[in-house]
C-alpha positions in Angstrom: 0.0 0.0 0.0 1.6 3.0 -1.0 0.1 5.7 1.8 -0.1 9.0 -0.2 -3.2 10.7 1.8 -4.3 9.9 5.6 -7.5 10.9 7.5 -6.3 12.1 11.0 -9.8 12.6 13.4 -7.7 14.1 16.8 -5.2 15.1 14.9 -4.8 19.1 16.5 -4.6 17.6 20.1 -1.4 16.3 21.9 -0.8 13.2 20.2 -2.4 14.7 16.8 0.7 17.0 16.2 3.6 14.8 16.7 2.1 12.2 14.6 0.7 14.5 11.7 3.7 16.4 11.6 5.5 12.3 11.1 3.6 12.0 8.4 4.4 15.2 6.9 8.0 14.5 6.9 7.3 11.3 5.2 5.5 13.3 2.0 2.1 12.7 2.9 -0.9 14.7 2.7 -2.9 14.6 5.7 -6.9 15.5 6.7 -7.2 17.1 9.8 -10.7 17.7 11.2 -11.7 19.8 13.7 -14.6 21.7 15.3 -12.9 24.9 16.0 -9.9 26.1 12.9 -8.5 28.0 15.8 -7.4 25.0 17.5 -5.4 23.4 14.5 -3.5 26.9 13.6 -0.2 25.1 14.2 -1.0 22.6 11.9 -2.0 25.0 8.9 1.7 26.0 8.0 2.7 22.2 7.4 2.9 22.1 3.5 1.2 18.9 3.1 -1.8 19.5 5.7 -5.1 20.4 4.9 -7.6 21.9 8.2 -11.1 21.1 7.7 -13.8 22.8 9.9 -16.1 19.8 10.4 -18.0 18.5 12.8 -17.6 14.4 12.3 -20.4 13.0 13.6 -22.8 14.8 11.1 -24.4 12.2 9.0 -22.0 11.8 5.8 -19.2 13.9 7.2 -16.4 11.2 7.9 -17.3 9.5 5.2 -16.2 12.8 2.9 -13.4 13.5 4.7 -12.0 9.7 4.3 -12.5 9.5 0.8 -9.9 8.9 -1.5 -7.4 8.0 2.2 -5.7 4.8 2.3 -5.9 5.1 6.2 -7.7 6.9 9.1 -6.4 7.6 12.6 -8.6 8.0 15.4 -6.7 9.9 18.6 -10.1 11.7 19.5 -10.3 11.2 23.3 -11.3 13.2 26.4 -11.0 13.4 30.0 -14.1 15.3 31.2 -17.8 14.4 30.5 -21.4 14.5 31.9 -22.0 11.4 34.3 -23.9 8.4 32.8 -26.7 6.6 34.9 -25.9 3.1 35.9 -28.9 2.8 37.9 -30.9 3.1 34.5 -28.7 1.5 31.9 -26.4 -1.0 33.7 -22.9 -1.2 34.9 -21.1 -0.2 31.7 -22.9 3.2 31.3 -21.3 6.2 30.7 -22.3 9.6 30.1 -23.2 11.1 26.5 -20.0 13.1 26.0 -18.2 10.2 26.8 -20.1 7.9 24.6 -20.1 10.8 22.0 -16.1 11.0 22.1 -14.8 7.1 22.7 -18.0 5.1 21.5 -20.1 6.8 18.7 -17.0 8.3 17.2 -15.0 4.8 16.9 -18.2 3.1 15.3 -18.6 6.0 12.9 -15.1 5.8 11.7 -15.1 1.9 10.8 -18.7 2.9 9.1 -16.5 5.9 7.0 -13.8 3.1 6.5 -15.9 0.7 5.1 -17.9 3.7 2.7 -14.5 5.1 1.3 -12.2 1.8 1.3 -9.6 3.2 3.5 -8.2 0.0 5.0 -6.0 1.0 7.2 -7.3 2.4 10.9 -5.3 3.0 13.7 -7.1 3.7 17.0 -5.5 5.2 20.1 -7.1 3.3 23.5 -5.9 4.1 26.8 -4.4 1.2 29.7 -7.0 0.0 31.5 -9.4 0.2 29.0 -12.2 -2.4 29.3 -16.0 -2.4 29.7 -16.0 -3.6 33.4 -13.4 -0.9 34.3 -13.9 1.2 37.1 -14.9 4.9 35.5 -16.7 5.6 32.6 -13.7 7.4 30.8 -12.3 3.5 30.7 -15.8 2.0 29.9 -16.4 4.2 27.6 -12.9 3.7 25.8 -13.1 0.0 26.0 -16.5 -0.2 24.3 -14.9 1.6 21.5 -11.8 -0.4 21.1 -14.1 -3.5 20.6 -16.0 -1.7 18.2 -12.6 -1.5 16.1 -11.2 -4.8 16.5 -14.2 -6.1 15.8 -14.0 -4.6 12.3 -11.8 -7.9 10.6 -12.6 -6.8 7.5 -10.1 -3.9 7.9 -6.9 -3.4 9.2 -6.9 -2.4 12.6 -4.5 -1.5 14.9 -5.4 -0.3 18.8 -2.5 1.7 20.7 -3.3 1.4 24.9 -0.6 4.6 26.1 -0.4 4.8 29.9 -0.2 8.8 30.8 1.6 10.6 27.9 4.3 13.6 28.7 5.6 15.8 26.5 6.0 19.7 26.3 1.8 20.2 25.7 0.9 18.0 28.0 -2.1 18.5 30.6 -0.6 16.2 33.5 3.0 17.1 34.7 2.7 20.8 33.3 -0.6 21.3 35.6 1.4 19.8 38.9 4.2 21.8 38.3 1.9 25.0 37.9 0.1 23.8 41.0 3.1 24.2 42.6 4.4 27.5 41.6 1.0 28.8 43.6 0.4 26.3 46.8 3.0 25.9 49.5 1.5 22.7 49.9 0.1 20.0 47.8 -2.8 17.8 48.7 -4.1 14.7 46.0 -6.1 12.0 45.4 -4.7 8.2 45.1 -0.8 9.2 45.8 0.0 5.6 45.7 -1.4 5.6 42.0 0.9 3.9 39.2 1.9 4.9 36.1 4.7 4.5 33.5 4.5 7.6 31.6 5.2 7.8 28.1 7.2 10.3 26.5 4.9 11.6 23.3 7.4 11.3 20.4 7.6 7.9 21.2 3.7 6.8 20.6 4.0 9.0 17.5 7.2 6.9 16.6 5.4 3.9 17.6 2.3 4.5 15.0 4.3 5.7 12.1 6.0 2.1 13.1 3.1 -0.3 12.4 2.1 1.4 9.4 2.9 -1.1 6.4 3.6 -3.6 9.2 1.1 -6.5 8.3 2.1 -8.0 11.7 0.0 -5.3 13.3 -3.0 -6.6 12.0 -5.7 -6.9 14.5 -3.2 -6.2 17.4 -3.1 -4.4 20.4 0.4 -2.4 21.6 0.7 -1.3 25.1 3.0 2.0 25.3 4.9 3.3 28.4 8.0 4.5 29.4 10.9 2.5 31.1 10.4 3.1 34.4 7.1 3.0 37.0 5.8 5.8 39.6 3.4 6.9 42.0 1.1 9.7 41.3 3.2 11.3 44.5 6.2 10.8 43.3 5.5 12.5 40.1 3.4 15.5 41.2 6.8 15.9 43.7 9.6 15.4 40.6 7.3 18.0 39.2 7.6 20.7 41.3 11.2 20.3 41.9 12.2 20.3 38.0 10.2 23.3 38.2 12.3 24.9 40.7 9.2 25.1 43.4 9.8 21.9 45.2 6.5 21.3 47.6 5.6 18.9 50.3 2.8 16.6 48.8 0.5 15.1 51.1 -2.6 11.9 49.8 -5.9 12.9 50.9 -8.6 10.5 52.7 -11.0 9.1 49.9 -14.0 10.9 50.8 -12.5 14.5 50.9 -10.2 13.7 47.5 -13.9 12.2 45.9 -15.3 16.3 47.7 -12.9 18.1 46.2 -13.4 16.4 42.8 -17.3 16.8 42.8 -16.4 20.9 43.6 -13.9 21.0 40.5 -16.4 19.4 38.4 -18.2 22.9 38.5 -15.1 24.5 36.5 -15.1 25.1 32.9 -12.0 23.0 32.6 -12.0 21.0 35.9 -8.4 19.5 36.5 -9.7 16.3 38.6 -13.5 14.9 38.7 -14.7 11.7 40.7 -14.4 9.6 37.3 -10.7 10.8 36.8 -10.5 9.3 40.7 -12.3 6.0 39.4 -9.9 6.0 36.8 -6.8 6.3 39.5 -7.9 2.6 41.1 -6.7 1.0 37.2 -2.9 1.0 37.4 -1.4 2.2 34.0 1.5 0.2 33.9 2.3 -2.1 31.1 3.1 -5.7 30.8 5.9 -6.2 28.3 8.4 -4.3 26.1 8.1 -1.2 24.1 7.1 -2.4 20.8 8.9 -2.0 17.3 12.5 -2.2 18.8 11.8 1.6 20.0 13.6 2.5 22.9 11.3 4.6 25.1 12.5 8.2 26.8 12.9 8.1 30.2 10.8 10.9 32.0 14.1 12.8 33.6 15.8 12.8 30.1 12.7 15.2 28.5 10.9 16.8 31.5 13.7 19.2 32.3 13.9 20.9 28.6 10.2 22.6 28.9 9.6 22.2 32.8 12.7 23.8 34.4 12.9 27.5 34.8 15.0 28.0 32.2 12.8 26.3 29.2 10.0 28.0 30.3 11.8 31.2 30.1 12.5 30.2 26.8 8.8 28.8 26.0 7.0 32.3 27.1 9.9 34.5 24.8 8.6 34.2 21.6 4.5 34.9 23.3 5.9 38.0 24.5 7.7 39.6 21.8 4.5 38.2 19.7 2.5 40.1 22.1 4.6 43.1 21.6 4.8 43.3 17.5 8.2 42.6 17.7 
């Protein structure tokens, strides 16, 4: 299959640049679909990317935007959504943003697949994915990883990342901000575990399986090289920083308070489904696949956490903000 155009659904989010902009080194043209053009503006410049305002799950939309694509990519994901009601629709309910994002979305994409003979899908999971796990984020994500595997009559591939870090990212960036402003720094589930996987590596990772008919109907499990707490990180944090805090866990039922409280935010940074999520460790249970070896966390974190890189990051905002 020679790849020469490639449907990217998530493609202006975290994951979405490191991979489109892979592709772009490699010649190809690449879809990118988003709600908002605003949101892809770093993606318009690439010379082989093309930012369509679309909203996908309108009847026909995918289906469009896939044709004449000899593979899709579906990163969309979120964090956040309205709670589902298990007391009405059973234990793998989850709420309609969730179901809009992980479930609906996967099943439309196999359907614009199948209606534009793309063959090729990849599919970006998360650990601890399944339909009997504990939050509706992970219920939610499992039901639409089965809805793509169960697709044999395409070429599927599912990615299951354990928390990703990288210079965007929404997780060690938010601890270290944390601790800029609190003296102290209480959370949820501090003996939590992760491997955290550096971003550039999933990217590598997916451009890796590509034209690999070995991937077929597989499943890949990315994280780093080493294993964490949730304490330990939200502490590394702060000190690469340069605002090393004392970090304290809370009891259950005050961290599962304080998340129903941040829930009222636009952007909450923890609900009580994120703390469901916490009780599924994300830790893999083999090798980094494709012969990539994965970043370690210390050799990455520094260069946009420590003072210095951020000096460096907010330079080019300022003299933007001053016409310069």
């Amino acid at each position: 299959m020679k790849l020469e155009n490639v449907l990217v659904v998530g493609g202006s989010g975290f994951v979405g640049r490191h991979l489109v902009a892979g592709l772009v080194r490699h010649g190809v043209r690449v879809v990118v679909p988003t709600r908002l053009r605003e949101r892809a503006k770093h993606l318009i410049l690439l010379p082989t990317v093309e930012v369509v305002q679309a909203d996908v799950l309108q009847v026909g939309v995918l289906e469009r935007l896939a044709a004449g694509c000899q593979m899709v990519v579906d990163l969309a994901g979120i964090l956040h959504g309205r709670a589902g009601r298990p007391d009405e629709r059973g234990p793998n309910d989850y709420g309609p943003d969730f179901a809009r994002a992980h479930v609906e979305l996967a099943q439309a994409v196999v359907r614009a697949c199948r209606a534009s003979g793309a063959r090729r899908l990849l599919h970006m999971s998360s650990l601890g994915a399944s339909p009997s796990a504990p939050s509706e984020y992970l219920r939610s994500k499992g039901i639409g990883e089965q809805a793509v595997l169960a697709a044999d009559d395409l070429e599927t591939t599912v990615f299951r990342p354990s928390v990703i870090f990288g210079p965007e990212d929404r997780f060690l960036n938010q601890f270290a901000d944390l601790a800029r402003w609190l003296p102290l720094l209480a959370i949820p589930s501090p003996e939590a575990r992760f491997k955290p996987v550096y971003v550039g590596d999933v990217a590598a990772a997916m451009l890796a399986c590509i034209h690999d008919t070995e991937t077929w109907g597989k499943v890949y499990e990315l994280c780093g090289p080493r294993e964490y707490t949730l304490k330990s990180l939200v502490e590394y944090a702060g000190a690469v920083a340069g605002t090393p805090r004392r970090v304290v866990g809370m009891p259950e039922r005050v961290a599962a308070l304080q998340a129903r409280l941040l829930e009222l935010l636009p952007s909450p940074p923890m609900s009580r489904d994120n703390l469901r999520s916490l009780k599924a460790a994300s830790v893999c249970s083999g090798a980094f696949p494709f012969g990539i070896q994965p970043q370690p966390l210390e050799a990455i974190v520094p260069l946009y956490l420590a003072p210095v890189a951020i000096s460096r990051e907010r330079f080019p905002q300022l003299r933007w903000r001053a016409r310069r």
